[in-house]
C-alpha positions in Angstrom: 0.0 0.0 0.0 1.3 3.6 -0.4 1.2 6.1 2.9 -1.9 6.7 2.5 -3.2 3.3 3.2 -4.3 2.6 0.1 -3.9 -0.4 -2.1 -1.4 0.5 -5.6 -2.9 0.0 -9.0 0.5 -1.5 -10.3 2.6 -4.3 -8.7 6.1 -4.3 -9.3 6.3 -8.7 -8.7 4.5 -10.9 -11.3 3.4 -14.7 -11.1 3.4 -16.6 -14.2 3.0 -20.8 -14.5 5.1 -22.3 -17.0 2.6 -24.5 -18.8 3.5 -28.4 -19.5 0.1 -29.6 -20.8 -1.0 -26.8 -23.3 -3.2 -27.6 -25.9 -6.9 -26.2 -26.9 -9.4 -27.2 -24.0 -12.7 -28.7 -25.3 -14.2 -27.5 -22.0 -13.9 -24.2 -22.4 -14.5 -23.4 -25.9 -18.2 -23.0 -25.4 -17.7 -19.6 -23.8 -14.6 -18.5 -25.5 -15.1 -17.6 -28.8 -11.3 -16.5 -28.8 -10.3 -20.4 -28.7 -9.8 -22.4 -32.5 -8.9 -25.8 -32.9 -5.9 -27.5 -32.2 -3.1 -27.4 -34.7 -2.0 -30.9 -36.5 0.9 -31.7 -34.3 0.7 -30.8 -30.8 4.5 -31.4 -30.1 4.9 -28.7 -32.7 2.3 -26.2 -30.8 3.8 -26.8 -27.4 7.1 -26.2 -28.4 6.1 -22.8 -30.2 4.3 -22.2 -26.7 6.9 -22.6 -24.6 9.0 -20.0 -26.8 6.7 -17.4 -26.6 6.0 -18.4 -22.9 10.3 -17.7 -22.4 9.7 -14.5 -24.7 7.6 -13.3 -22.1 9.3 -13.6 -19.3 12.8 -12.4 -20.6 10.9 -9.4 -21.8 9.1 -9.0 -17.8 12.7 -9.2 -16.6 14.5 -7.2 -19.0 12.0 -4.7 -18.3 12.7 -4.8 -14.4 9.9 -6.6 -13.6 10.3 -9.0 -11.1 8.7 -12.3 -12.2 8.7 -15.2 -10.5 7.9 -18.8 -12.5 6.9 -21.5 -11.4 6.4 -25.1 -13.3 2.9 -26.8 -14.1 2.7 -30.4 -13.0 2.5 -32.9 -16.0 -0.2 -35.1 -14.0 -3.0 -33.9 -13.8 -2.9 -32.1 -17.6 -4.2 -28.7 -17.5 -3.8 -27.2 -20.4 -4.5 -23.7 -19.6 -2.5 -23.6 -16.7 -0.6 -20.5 -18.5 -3.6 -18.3 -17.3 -2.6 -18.4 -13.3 -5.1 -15.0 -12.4 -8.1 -16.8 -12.9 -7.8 -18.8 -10.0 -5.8 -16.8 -7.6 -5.2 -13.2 -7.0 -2.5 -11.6 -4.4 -3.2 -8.2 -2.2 -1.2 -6.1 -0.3 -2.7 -6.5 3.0 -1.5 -9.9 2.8 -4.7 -11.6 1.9 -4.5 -14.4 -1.0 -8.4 -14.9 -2.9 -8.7 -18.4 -4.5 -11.7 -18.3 -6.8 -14.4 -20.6 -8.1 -14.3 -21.9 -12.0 -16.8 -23.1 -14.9 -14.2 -25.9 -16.0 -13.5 -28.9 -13.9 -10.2 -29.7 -15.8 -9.5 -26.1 -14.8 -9.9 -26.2 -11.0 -7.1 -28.6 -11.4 -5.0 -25.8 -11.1 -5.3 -24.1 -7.6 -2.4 -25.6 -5.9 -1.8 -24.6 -2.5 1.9 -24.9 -2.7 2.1 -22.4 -5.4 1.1 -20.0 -2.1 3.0 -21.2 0.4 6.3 -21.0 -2.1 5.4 -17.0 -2.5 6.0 -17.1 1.6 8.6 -19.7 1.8 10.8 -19.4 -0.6 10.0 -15.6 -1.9 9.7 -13.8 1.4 5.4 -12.7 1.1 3.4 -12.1 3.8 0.4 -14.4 3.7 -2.2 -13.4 6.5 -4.9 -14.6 5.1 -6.7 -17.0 2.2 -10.4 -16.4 1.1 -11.1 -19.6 -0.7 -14.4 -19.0 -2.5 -13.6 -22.2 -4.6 -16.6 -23.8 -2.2 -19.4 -22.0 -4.8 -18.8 -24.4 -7.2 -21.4 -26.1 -5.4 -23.5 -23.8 -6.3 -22.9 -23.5 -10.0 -21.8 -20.3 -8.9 -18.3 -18.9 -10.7 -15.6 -16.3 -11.0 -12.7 -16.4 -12.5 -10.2 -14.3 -10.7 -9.1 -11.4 -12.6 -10.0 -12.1 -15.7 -13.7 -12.1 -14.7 -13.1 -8.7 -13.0 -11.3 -6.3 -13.8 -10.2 -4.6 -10.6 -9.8 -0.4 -9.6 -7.6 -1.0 -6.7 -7.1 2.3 -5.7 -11.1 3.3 -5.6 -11.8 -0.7 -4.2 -14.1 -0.8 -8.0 -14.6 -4.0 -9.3 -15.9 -4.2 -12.8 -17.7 -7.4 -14.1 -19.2 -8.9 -17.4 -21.8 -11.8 -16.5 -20.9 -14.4 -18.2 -21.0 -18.2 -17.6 -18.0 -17.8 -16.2 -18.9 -14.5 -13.9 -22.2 -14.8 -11.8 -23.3 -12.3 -9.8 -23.6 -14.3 -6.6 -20.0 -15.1 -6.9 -19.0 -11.5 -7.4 -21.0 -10.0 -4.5 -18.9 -12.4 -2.2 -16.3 -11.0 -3.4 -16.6 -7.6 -3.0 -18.3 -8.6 0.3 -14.9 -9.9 1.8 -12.3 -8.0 -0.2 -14.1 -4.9 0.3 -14.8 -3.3 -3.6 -17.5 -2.0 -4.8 -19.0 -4.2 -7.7 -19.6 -3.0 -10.9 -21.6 -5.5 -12.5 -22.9 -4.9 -16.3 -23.4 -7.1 -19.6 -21.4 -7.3 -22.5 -21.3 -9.0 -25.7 -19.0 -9.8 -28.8 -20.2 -8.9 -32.7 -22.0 -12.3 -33.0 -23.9 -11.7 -29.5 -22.6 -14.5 -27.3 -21.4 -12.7 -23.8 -17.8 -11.5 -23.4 -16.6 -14.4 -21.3 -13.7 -12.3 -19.3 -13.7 -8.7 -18.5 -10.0 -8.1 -18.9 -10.7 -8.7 -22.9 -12.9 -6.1 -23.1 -10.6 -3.7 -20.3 -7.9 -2.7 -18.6 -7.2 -0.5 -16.0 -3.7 1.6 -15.6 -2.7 4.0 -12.7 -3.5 6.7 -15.3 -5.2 5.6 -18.0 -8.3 2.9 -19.0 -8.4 1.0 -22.3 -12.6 0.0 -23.0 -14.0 -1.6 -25.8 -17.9 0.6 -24.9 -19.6 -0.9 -28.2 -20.1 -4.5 -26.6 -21.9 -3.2 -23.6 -25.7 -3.0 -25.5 -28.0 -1.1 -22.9 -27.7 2.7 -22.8 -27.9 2.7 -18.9 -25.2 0.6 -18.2 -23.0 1.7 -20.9 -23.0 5.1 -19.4 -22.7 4.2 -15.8 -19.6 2.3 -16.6 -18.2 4.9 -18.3 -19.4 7.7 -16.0 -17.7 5.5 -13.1 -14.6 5.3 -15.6 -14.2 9.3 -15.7 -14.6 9.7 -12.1 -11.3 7.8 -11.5 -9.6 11.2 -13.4 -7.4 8.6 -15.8 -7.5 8.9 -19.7 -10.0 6.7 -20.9 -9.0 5.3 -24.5 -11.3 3.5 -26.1 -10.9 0.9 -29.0 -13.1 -1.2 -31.6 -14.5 -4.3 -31.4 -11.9 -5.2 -34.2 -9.1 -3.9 -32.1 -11.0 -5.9 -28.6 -10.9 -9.3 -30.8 -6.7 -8.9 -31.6 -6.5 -8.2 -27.7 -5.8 -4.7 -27.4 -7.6 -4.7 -24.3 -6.3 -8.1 -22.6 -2.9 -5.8 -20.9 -1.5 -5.0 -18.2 0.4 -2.0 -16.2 3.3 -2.8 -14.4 5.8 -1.4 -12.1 9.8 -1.8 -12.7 12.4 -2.2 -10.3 13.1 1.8 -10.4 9.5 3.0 -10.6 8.6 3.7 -14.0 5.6 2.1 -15.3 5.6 -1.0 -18.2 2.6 -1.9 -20.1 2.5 -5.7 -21.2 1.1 -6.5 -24.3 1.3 -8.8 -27.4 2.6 -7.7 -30.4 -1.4 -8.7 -31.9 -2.5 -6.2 -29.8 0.1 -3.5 -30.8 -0.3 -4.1 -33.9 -4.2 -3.1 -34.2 -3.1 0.4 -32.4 -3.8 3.5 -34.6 -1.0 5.5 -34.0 -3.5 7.9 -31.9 -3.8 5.1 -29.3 -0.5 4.1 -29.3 0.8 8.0 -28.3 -1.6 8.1 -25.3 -0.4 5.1 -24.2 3.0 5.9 -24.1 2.4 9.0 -22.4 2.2 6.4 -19.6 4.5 3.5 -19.7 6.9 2.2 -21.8 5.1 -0.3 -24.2 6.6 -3.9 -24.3 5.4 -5.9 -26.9 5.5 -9.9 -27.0 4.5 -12.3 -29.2 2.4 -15.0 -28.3 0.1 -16.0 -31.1 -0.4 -19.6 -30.4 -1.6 -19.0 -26.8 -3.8 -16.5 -28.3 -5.1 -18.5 -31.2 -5.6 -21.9 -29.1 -6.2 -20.7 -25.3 -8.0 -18.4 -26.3 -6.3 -15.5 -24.0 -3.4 -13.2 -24.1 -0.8 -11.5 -22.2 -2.4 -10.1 -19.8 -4.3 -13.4 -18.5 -0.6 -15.1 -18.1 0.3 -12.8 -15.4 -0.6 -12.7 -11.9 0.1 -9.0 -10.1 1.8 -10.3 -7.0 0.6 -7.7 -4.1 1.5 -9.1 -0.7 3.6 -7.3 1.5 7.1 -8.7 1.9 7.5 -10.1 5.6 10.0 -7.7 6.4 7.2 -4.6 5.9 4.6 -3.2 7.8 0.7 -4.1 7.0 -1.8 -1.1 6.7 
């Protein structure tokens, strides 16, 4: 937190699971329409996902990010264990949120261990998990943040309903972690729901990136917007067009001196108009990577590889 008390928009340490069972996942393509089929030879796809998974993380590094990776398992597969923030997100009063998901192959990767390393071998502060993992039960999901997309610094949480984002899943959340939900629909060009937030936004210390045109209704189009504005960051908005090559799906960071990095693929950078791509440079240096294979066959981009690691270090105070 900053001396004020409040939480920070960017972290300066990232999570990312290096993936050892990626291929396209039947049981999610329902609700992604950003998935395609698998290529011929999946030895041939894996290897070109583990390069860009290593492009990635050199490029978090080089930029002074401090990234810490940790292995998939083989056994169980998962094969979208490269997305880590859909089932776990990290805050800086300590408290870790495990969350509940649509696919049971999925929910294969929570591992507990993955926690107790950030404390163990990393030196977090873990005071306290909120597993909300038990609404499964319920038919009841959210999936981390990639379902929401989260204002830390005005406790805002902005949510698409989708299958994988139900509102009785997101009020616990903002029940326990304190944020004030934001809870709206949106849809793609063909009118199937949006099934993650962070594709359709992202939210910077000093700027937003919004995709309005998929939220339909009038009312809640302008309240998410009007909600938007009131944070006093640039709001740049993009196309559908530009939402479907992932100009949305990125992330602010902070590097090891301060200055602010915005993670992105090279997809997304490319559907930039030069417009876009000055005002986003007025607030971080832009750090392109390509990762077209995850895109094409997970479905998901840079952004939903990295986990913002909040916690407090156990040497510093808690707010």
């Amino acid at each position: 937190m900053d001396a004020g008390g409040k939480e920070r928009q960017t972290a300066q340490q990232v999570l990312l699971i290096r993936p050892a069972s990626f291929r396209f996942n039947p049981q999610t393509a329902a609700s992604n329409a950003f998935q395609a089929g698998e290529s011929d030879c999946l030895a041939d796809q894996r290897e070109m996902v583990s390069r860009e998974f290593e492009q990635l993380v050199t490029a978090l590094r080089h930029a002074g990010i401090g990234t810490i990776v940790i292995d998939d398992t083989p056994v169980p597969e998962k094969p979208d264990a490269v997305f880590p923030n859909n089932w776990v997100s990290f805050h800086s009063d300590g408290t870790v949120i495990v969350y509940p998901m649509e696919a049971p192959n999925r929910r294969l990767e929570r591992r507990q261990e993955i926690t107790e390393a950030l404390s163990e071998l990393h030196g977090f502060r873990v005071n306290t998990v909120l597993d909300l993992s038990k609404l499964e039960q319920q038919g009841s999901y959210l999936e981390g943040t990639g379902s929401m997309v989260l204002d830390r610094v005005n406790r805002v949480a902005y949510a698409a309903l989708s299958s994988r984002t139900h509102l009785g899943a997101m009020a616990e959340f903002a029940r326990l972690a304190d944020y004030e939900p934001m809870v709206f629909s949106a849809v793609d060009a063909a009118g199937l729901p949006i099934y993650h937030t962070n594709i359709m936004m992202s939210i910077g210390d000093k700027f937003i990136v919004i995709c309005p045109a998929v939220i339909l209704d009038d009312v809640q189009r302008n309240a998410v917007l009007a909600s938007l504005a009131g944070t006093d960051r640039e709001i740049i908005e993009i196309t559908m067009e530009q939402m479907n090559a992932f100009a949305a799906n990125l992330l602010e960071l902070a590097n090891d001196v301060g200055e602010a990095v915005i993670m992105l693929s090279q997809k997304a950078m490319n559907s930039l108009s030069t417009r876009q791509h000055v005002s986003l440079e007025r607030y971080g240096r832009l750090v392109p990577v390509a990762v077209d294979t995850i895109e094409k066959t997970g479905g998901g981009s840079v952004r939903c590889m990295i986990t913002e690691i909040h916690l407090p270090l156990l040497a510093s105070p808690v707010n």
